[in-house]
N, C-alpha and C positions, 0 to 999 in steps of 0.2 A: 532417496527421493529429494530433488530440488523441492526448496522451501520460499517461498517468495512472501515480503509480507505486503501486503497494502493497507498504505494510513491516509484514511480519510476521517476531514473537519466534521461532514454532515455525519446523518444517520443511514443507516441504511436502507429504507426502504425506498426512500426518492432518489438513492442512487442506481438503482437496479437496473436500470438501461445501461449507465456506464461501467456496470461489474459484469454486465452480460457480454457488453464491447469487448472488455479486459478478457474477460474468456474464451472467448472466440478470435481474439488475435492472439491467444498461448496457444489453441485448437490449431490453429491453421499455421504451429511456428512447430507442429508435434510435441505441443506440452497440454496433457489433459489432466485435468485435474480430479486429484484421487486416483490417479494412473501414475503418470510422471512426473506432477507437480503437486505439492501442496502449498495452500494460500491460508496466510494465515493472516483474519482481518480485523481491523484495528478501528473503532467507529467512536468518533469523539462527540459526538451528537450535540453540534455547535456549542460545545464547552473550549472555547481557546485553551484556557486553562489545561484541561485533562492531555491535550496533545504531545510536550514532554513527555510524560508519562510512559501514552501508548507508544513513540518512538523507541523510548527505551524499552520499554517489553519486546519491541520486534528485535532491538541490537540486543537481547539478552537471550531471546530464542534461536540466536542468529543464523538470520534469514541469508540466504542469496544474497537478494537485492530489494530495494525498498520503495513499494511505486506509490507516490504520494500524490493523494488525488486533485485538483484542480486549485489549489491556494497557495498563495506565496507565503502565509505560517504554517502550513502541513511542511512544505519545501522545508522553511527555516527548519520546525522542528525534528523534524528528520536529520536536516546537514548538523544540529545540534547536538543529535546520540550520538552520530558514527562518523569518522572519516577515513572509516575502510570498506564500509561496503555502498555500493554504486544506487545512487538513487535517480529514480529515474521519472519521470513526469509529464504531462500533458498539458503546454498554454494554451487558455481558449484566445479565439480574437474577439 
């Protein structure tokens, strides 16, 4: 089973719109998850700090690919663990 991780700054409950997005465009690529995917998520809960960390917990479970949610230090910390596996992200305007 494809493993994908996602590292997000915030917590999760105010992200739940945008993990629902995230799901529904794996749905609609034929990846569902607990079928064909598993997401393995990563919630820093506005601790800058802890971000490292969760990064490296996804490059140690190693994931797929690593979809870091809306901030240029998730980004950083992400490009930080790994530079083998593909991270991929969302700018807002």
């Amino acid at each position: 089973m494809l493993v994908v991780g996602l590292l997000d700054l915030g917590p999760p409950r105010p992200n739940a719109r945008n993990v629902a997005e995230f799901r529904q465009g794996l749905a609609e690529a034929g990846f569902v998850e607990g079928r064909t995917v598993a997401i393995e998520y990563r919630w820093a809960n506005n601790q800058f700090e802890r971000l490292a960390q969760l990064a490296t917990e996804l490059v140690q479970r190693q994931v797929a690919v690593i979809v870091a949610i809306d901030t240029v230090p998730t980004v950083l910390a992400a490009k930080a663990a790994t530079s083998t596996i593909p991270i991929v992200f969302r700018a807002r305007r």
